[in-house]
C-alpha positions in Angstrom: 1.6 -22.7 -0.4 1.8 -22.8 3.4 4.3 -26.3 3.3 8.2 -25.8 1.9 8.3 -26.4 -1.8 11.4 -27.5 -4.1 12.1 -25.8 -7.4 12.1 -28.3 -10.7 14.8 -29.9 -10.5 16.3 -28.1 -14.1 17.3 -25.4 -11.5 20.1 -27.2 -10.5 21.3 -26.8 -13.7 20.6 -23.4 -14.2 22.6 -22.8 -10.9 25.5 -24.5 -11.9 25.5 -22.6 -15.1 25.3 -19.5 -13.5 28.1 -20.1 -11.1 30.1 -21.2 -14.2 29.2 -17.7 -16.2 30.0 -15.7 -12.4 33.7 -17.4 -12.2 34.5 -17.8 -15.9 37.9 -15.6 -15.4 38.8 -18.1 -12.7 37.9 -20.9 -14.4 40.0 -19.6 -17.6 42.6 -18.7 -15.4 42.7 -22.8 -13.6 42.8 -24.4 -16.9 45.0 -22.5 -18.6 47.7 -23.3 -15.6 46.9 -26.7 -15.3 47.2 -26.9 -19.1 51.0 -25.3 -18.7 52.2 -27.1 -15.3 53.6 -30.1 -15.4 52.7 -30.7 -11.6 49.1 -30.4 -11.6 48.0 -33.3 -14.3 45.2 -31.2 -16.7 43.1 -34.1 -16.9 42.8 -34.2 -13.3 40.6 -30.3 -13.3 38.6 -31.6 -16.2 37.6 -34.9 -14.7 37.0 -33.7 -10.8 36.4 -30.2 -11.4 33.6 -30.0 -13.8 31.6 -33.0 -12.0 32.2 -31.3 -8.7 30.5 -27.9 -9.8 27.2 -29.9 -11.2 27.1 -32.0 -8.0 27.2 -28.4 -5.8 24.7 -27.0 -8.1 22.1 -30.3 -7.4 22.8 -30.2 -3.5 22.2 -26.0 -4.0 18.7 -26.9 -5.8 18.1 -30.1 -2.9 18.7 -27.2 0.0 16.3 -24.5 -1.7 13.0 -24.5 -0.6 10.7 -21.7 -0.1 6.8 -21.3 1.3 4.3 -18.7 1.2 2.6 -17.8 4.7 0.3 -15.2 5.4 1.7 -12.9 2.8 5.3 -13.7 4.1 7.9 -15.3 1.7 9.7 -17.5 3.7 13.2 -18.9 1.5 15.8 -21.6 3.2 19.1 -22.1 0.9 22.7 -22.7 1.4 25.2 -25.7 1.3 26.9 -25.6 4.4 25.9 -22.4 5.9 21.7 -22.8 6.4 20.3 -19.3 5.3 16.7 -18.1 5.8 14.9 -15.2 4.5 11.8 -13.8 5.1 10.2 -11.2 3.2 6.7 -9.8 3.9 4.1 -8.5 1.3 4.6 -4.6 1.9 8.1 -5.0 1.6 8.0 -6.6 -2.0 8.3 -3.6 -5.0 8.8 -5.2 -8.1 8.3 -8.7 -9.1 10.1 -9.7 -12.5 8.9 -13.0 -13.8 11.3 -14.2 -16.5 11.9 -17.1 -18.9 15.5 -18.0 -20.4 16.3 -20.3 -22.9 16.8 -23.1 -20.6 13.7 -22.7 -18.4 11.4 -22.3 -22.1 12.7 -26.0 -22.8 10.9 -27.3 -20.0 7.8 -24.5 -19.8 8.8 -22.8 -17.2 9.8 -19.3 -15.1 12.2 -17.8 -13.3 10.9 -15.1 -10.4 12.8 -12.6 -9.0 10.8 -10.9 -5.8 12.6 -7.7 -6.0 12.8 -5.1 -2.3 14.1 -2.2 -1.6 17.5 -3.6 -0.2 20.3 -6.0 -1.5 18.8 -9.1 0.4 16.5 -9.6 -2.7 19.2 -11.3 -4.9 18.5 -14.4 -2.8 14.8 -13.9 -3.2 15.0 -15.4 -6.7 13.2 -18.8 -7.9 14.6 -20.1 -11.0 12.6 -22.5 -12.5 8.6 -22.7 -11.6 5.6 -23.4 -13.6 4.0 -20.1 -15.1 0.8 -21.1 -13.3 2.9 -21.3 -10.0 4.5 -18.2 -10.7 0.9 -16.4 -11.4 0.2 -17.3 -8.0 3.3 -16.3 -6.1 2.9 -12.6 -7.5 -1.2 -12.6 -6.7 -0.1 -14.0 -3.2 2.2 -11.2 -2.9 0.6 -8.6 -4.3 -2.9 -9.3 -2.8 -3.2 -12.3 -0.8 -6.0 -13.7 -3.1 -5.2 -17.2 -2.5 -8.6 -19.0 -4.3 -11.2 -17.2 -6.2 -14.4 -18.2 -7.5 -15.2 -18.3 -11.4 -17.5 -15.0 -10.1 -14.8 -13.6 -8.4 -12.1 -14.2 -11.2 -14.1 -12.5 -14.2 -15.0 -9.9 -12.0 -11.3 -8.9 -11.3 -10.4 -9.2 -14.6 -13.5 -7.0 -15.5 -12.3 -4.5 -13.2 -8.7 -4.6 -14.1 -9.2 -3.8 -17.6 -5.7 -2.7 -19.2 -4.0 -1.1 -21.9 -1.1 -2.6 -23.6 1.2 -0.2 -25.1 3.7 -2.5 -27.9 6.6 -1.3 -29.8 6.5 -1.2 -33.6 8.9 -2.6 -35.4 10.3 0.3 -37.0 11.4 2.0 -33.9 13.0 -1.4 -32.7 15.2 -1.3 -35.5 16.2 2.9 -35.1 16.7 1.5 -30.8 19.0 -0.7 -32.4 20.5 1.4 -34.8 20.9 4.0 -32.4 22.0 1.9 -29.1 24.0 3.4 -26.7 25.3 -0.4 -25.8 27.4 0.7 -28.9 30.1 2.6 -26.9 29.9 -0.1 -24.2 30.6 -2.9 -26.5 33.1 -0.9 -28.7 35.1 -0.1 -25.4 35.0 -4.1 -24.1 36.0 -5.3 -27.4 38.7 -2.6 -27.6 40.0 -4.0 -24.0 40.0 -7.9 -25.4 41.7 -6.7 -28.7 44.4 -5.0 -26.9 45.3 -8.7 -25.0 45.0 -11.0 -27.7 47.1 -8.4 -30.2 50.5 -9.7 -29.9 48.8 -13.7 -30.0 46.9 -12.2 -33.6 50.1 -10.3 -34.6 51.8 -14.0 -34.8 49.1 -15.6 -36.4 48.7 -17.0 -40.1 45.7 -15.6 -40.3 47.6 -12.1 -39.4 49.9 -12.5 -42.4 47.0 -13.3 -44.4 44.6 -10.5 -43.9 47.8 -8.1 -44.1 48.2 -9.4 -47.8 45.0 -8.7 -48.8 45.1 -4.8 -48.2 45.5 -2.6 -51.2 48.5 -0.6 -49.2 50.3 -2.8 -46.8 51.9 -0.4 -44.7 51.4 0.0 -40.8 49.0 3.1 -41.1 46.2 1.3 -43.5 46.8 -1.9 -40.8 45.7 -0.1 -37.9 43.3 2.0 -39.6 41.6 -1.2 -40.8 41.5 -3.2 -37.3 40.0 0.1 -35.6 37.2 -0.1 -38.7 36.9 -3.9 -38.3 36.7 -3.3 -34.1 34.1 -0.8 -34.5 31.7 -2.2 -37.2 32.0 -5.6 -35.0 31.0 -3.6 -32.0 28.0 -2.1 -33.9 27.5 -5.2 -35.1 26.8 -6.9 -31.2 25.5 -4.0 -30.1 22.2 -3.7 -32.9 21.3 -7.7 -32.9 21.7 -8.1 -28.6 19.4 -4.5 -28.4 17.0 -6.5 -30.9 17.1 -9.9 -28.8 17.1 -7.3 -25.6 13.4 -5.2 -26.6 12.1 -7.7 -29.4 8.4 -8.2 -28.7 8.3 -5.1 -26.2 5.2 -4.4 -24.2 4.0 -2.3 -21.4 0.8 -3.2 -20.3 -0.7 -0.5 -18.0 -3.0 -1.9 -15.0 -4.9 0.2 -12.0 -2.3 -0.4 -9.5 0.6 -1.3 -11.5 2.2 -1.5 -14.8 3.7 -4.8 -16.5 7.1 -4.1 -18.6 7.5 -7.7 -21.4 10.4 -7.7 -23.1 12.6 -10.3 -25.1 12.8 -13.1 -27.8 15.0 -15.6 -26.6 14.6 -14.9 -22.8 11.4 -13.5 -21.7 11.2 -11.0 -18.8 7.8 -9.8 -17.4 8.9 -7.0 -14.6 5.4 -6.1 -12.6 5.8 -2.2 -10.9 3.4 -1.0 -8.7 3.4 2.8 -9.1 3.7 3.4 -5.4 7.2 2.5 -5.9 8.2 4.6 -8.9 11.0 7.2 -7.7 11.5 9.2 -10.9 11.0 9.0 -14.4 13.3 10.8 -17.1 13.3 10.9 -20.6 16.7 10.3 -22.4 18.2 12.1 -25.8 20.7 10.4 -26.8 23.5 12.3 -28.9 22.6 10.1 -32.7 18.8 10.1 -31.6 18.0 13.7 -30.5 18.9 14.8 -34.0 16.4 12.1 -35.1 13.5 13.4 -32.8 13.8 10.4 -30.4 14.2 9.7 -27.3 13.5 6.8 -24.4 12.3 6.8 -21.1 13.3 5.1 -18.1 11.7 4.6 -14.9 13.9 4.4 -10.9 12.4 1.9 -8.5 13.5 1.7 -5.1 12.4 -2.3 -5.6 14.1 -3.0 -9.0 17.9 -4.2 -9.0 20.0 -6.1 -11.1 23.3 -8.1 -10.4 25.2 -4.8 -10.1 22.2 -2.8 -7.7 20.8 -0.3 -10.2 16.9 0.2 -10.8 17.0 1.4 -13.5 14.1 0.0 -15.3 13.1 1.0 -19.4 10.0 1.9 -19.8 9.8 2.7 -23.2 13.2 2.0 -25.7 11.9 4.5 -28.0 9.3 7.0 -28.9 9.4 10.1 -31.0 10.2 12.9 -29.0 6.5 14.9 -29.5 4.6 11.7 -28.2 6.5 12.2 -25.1 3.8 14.0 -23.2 1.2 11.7 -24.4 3.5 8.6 -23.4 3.9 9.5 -19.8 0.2 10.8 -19.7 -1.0 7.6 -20.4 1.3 5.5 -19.0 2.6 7.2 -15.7 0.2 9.8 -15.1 1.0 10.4 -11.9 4.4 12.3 -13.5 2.8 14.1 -16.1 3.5 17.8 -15.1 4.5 21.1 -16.9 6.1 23.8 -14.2 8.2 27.1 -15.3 11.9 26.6 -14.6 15.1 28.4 -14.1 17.6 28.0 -16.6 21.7 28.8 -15.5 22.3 32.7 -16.3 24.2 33.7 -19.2 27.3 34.3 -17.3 27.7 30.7 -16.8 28.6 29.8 -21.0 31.9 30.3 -20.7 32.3 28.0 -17.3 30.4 25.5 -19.4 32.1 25.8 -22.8 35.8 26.1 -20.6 34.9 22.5 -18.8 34.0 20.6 -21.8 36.7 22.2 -24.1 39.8 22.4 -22.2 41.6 19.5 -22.0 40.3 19.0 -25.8 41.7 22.6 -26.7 45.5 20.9 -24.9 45.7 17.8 -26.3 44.7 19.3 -30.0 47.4 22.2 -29.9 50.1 19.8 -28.1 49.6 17.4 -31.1 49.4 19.9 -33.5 52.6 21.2 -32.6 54.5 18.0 -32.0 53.4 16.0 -35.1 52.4 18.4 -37.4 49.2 17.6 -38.3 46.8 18.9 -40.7 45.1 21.4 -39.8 41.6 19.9 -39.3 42.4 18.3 -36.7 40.8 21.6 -35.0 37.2 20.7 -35.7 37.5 18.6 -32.8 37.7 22.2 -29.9 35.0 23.0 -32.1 32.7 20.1 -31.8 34.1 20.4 -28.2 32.8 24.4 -27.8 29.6 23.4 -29.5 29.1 20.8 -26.7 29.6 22.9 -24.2 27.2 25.5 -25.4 24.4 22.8 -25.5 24.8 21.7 -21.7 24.8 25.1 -20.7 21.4 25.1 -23.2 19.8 22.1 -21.6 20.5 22.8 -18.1 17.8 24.0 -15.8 15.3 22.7 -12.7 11.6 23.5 -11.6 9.8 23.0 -8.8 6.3 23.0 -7.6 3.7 22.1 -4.6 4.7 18.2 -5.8 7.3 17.9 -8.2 10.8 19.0 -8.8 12.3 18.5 -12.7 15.9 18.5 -13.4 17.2 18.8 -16.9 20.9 18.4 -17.8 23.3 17.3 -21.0 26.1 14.7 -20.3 26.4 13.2 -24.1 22.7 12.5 -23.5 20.2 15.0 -22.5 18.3 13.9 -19.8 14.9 15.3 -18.0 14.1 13.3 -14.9 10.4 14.4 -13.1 10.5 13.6 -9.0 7.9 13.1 -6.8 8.8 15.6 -3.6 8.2 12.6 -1.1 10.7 10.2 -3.2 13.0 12.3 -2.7 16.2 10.9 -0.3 18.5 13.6 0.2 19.2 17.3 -1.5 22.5 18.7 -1.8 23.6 21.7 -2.5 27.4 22.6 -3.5 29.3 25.7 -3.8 33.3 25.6 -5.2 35.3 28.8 -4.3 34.6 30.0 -7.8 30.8 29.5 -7.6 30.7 30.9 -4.1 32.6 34.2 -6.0 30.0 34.3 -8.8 26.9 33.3 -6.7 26.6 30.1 -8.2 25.7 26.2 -6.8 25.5 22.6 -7.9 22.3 21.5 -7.1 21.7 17.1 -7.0 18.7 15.1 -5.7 19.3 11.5 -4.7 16.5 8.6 -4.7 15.9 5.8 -3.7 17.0 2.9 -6.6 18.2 -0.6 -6.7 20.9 -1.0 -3.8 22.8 2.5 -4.1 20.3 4.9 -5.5 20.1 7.5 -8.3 21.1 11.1 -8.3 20.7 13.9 -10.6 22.2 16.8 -10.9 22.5 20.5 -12.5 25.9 22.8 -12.9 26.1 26.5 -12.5 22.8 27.6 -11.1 22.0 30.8 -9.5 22.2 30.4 -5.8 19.7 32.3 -5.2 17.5 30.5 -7.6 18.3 27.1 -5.8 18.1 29.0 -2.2 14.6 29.6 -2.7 13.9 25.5 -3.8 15.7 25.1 -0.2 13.4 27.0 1.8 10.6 26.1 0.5 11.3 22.0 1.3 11.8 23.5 4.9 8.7 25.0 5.4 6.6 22.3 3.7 8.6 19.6 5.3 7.7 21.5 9.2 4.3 22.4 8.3 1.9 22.4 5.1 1.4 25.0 3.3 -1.1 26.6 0.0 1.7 28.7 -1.0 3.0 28.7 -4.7 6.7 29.8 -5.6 6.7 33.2 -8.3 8.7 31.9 -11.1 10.6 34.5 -12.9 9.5 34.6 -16.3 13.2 33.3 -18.1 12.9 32.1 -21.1 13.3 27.6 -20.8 14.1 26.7 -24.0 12.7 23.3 -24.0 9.1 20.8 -25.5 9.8 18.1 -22.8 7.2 16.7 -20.4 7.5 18.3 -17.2 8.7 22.0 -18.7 6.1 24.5 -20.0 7.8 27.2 -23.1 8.2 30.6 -21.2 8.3 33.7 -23.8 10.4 36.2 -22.3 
């Protein structure tokens, strides 16, 4: 591949699609003016504008070409303005070959060469040949550029792999249990909330009202909220089945291969030299359940909005954990003691997650006259607050440091010390009185990183994670940290039961 090559010439419509789907607002926005001005004629945008956008995305695709050199990807695009990229082979993390619906109509791929920066969103090559493709990643990974029939069955021989899939009973509980749910539920709240008054005027309004066994205004709302939400669920289980159908990681020496998807394919290639963290998810409806997911942090990885966040496994029951990672990532299977926030930190925890819930209950209660159940909610509140203060805790050894901390989801994240980006440390005036800190750890993922944090720790505790980074980072040393035996309340990977 040393001489510029064009993409198939379908990418020119996949370009002009995607500029369509990244200005549909504007778009929206252009015809519904022209459609209500009398000075710009409405046939005029439809008959110039639409034409225009397919002949930028063919002269987009004519000015794309791209050439492999000596392990150095070498891209030339733009219209007007003539851009060129170069990226070299140790500066390529993640490659993710994928396959939409329009590039499976003609048998073809879409590759993203993924780096540790934001140029890598122009590193993308929509529509290839999977053979092609096979060879861009090997030419990137290794620089293999021909092998003999010899050569080729004795790499394969030596790169024997495991392929881990996911059965369809715990694709169905993923999307049973999605947290896209609140996401979608929260979007389609937004869109309802515009289009009300346009509904409210409707036929089809009048209609619906008139079929409701009680047509007052309280059954009305309460039955758009339950129409909102079980629509929301709706979009959330059957794109989470379309997202992880036919889910596979397939565990190599050097790297491992995340396939996901039924209508568009994705096949995401990790090395594990680029692996910043893994962490292990509980979601609020799935803890209960005794499952959880994992996710892996790649500085290499990022999508349209710079996060590498990658999944690595949608769902597992929570005891196969250990055994997951183990297997998978073995590199990140640890079990260290850890500290655990001291008891005089509950009520800090239990007073941030219940406050504002305690106000707003006993200001409504007292205004409108409610029933008095409406206090289960400072309950559920309280009871919150008592399981972050439960959940939180860190650990630390020669390698590894292991944060654990509850949002809605409970989350255990296992560094690597030399991933690690920054460490910060945080004292309020309150904490400073009572000898507490916020500890968080930054990596390196997608364009802006990853951070994770724990509330309410003994300074002292986090004091002694401090020094030792100092001294190891100025000079190497045997010595292991004395854990205090306190009692971490916890059967995640990374944590090991303490009995006090």
């Amino acid at each position: 591949m040393y001489e510029f090559q064009r993409q198939h010439p379908i990418a020119s419509v996949s370009k002009t699609l995607r500029e369509i789907r990244r200005n549909i607002i504007s778009i929206l926005v252009t015809l519904f003016v022209g459609a209500s001005s009398e000075a710009i004629p409405f046939h005029l945008l439809i008959y110039i504008g639409i034409p225009l956008i397919f002949v930028i995305g063919v002269v987009a695709w004519w000015r794309f070409q791209y050439k492999i050199e000596d392990g150095e990807l070498h891209i030339r695009s733009g219209i007007f303005v003539r851009k060129n990229l170069y990226l070299t082979r140790d500066r390529v993390q993640v490659i993710d070959i994928s396959s939409g619906v329009l590039q499976r109509l003609f048998g073809l791929v879409k590759v993203d060469i993924q780096t540790a920066g934001s140029t890598s969103r122009d590193a993308s090559i929509e529509a290839v040949t999977a053979e092609k493709a096979d060879l861009i990643n090997r030419l990137l990974r290794n620089g293999a550029q021909q092998k003999s029939a010899d050569e080729e069955a004795e790499s394969v021989e030596s790169e024997k792999s495991k392929v881990y899939s996911l059965p369809g009973k715990h694709l169905l509980i993923a999307a049973t249990t999605s947290g896209r749910f609140g996401i979608i539920l929260s979007v389609m709240g937004t869109i309802f909330s515009q289009i009300e008054p346009v509904i409210r005027e409707s036929e089809i309004f009048d209609y619906l009202f008139s079929m409701l066994p009680s047509q007052t205004d309280g059954i009305m709302i309460a039955s758009i909220i339950l129409i909102v939400i079980v629509a929301a669920w709706i979009f959330s289980f059957f794109s989470t089945l379309l997202m992880y159908g036919d889910f596979s990681v397939e565990v190599k020496k050097e790297e491992i291969v995340i396939m996901r998807g039924i209508f568009e394919k994705k096949r995401i290639t990790v090395p594990y030299n680029r692996i910043q963290a893994i962490y292990v998810n509980e979601g609020l409806v799935r803890q209960p359940l005794g499952y959880a997911s994992a996710h892996l942090e790649s500085a290499g990885y990022g999508d349209d909005k710079g996060t590498g966040s990658l999944m690595l496994f949608p769902l597992i029951p929570r005891k196969k954990v250990e055994k997951l990672i183990k297997e998978i990532v073995p590199q990140h299977d640890v079990k260290i003691d850890g500290y655990t926030p001291p008891f005089k930190t509950l009520r800090r925890y239990i007073f941030r997650a219940a406050f504002i819930i305690l106000l707003i209950t006993g200001l409504v209660y007292y205004f409108l006259y409610n029933a008095a159940w409406i206090w289960i909610f400072p309950a559920l509140s309280i009871f919150w607050g008592w399981l972050k203060y439960k959940d939180a805790g860190i650990g630390w050894d020669r390698d590894n440091i292991i944060l654990r901390s509850r949002t809605l989801s409970k989350t255990t994240a296992i560094i690597k010390r030399n991933r690690i980006q920054d460490i910060s440390i945080n004292q309020s005036p309150i904490q400073r009185y009572r000898n507490l800190c916020t500890i968080q750890v930054y990596v390196a993922s997608g364009d802006h990183g990853k951070s994770f944090s724990v509330k309410d720790l003994d300074y002292d505790d986090v004091q002694m994670l401090y020094v030792d980074l100092q001294k190891r980072k100025e000079k190497e040393t045997e010595r292991e940290l004395t854990i205090p035996q306190r009692k971490a309340e916890t059967t995640l990977p990374g944590w090991k039961v303490n009995v006090a």
